[in-house]
C-alpha positions in Angstrom: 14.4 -56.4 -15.5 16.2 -59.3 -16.6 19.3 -60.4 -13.6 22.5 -62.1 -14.9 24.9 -64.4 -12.7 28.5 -64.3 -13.1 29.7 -65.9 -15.8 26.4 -65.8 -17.6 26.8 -64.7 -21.5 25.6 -61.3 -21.6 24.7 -58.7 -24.2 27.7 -55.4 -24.8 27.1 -52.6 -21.8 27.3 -51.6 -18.0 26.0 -54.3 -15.5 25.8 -53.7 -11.7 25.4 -55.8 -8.7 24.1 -54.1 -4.9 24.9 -57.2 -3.2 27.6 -56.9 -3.3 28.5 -53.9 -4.3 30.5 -54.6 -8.1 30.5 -53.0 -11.2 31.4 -54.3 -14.1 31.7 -54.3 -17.9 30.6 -56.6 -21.1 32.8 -55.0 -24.0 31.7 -57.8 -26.6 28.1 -59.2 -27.4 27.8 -63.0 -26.1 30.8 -62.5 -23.5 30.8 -63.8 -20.1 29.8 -61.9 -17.2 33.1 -62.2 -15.2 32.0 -61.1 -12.0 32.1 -62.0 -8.1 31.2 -65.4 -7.2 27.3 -65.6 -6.4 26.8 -62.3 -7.3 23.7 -61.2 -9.3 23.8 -58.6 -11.8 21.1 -56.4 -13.8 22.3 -54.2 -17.1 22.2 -50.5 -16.7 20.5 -48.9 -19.5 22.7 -46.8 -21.9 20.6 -43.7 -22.0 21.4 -43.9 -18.3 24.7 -44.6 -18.2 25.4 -41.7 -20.3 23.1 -39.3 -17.8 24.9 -40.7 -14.9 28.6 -40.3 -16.1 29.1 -36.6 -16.0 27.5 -36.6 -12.4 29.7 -39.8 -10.9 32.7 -38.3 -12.5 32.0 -34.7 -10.7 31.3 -36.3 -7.4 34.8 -37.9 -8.1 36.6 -34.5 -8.5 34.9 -33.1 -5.6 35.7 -36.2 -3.2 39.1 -37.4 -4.1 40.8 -34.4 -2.6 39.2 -34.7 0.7 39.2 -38.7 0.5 43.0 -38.0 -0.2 43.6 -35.7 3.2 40.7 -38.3 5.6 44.1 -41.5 3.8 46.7 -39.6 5.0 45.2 -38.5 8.4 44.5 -42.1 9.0 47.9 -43.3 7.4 49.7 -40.8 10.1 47.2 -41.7 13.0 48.0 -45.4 12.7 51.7 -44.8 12.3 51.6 -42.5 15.5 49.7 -45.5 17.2 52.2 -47.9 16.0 55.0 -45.9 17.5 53.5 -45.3 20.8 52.2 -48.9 21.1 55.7 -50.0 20.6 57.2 -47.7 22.8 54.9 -48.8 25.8 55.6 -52.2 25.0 59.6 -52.2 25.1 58.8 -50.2 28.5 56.7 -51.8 29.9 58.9 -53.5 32.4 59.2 -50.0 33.8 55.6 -50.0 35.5 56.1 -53.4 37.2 57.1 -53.1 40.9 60.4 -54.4 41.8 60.2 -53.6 45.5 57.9 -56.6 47.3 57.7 -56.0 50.5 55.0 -58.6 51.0 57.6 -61.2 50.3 59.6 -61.0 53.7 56.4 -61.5 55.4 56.0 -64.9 53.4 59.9 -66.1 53.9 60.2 -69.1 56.8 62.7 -67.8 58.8 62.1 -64.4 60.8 65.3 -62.5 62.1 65.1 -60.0 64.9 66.2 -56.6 64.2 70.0 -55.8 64.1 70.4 -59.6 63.4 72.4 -60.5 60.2 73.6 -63.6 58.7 77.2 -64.0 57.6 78.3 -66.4 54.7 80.7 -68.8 55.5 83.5 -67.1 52.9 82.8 -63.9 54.9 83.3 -65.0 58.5 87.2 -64.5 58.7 86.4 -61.3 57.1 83.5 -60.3 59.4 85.6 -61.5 62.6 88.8 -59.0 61.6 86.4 -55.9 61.3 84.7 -56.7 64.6 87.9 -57.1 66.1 89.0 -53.4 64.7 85.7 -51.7 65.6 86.4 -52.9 69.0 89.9 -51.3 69.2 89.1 -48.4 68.0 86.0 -47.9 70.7 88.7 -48.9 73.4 91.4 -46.5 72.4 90.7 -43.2 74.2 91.5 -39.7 72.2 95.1 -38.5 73.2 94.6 -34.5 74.2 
């Protein structure tokens, strides 16, 4: 069986190629083989061709509905994905820790317990409340 390359002058018919996979058609005696580059092609016979139609085309009516449901189960799968994937990534954030408690182990100074440290804007502030908790612990309650 005689093998044409793409763009080969070929004789009027059906040519196909299995690696890779191409079909394609010569509608004029002496035309050019346009096909896929590197791609080698053989003619079908017509005697063939003509068995085979009726049984490729009834293999497409059987198929296309359920190749039709397996594109739109996929097209709804990826678009669920899509959402979800999205979603995890804007919240994402959410998952990280924001409590460290490993940090105050690493900081250089160490307070006691009860021990805090007052700003220097603060210390006016911070001198008039302890001056009003102690009045109030003096004052004794009136019976």
């Amino acid at each position: 069986m005689k093998t044409y390359k793409t763009m080969q002058a070929a004789r009027y018919g059906l040519y196909t190629s299995t690696k890779p996979l191409d079909v394609r058609f010569v509608g004029a005696e002496g035309e050019a083989l346009d096909g896929l580059p590197g791609a080698t092609y053989r003619r079908v016979p017509t005697p063939l061709a003509l068995a085979a139609a009726p049984v490729l085309g009834g293999i497409f009516v059987m198929a296309f509905p359920v190749l039709v449901l397996v594109g739109a189960c996929f097209a709804l799968i990826r678009l669920a994905a899509t959402a979800v994937g999205e979603t995890v990534e804007e919240h994402a954030f959410l998952a990280s820790p924001r409590w460290q408690p490993v940090m105050s182990y690493l900081s250089k100074s160490h307070k006691k317990a009860g021990e805090t440290a007052v700003p220097a804007e603060l210390k006016d502030l911070h001198g008039e409340v302890e001056k009003a908790r102690a009045d109030e612990a003096n004052k004794t309650p009136e019976s």
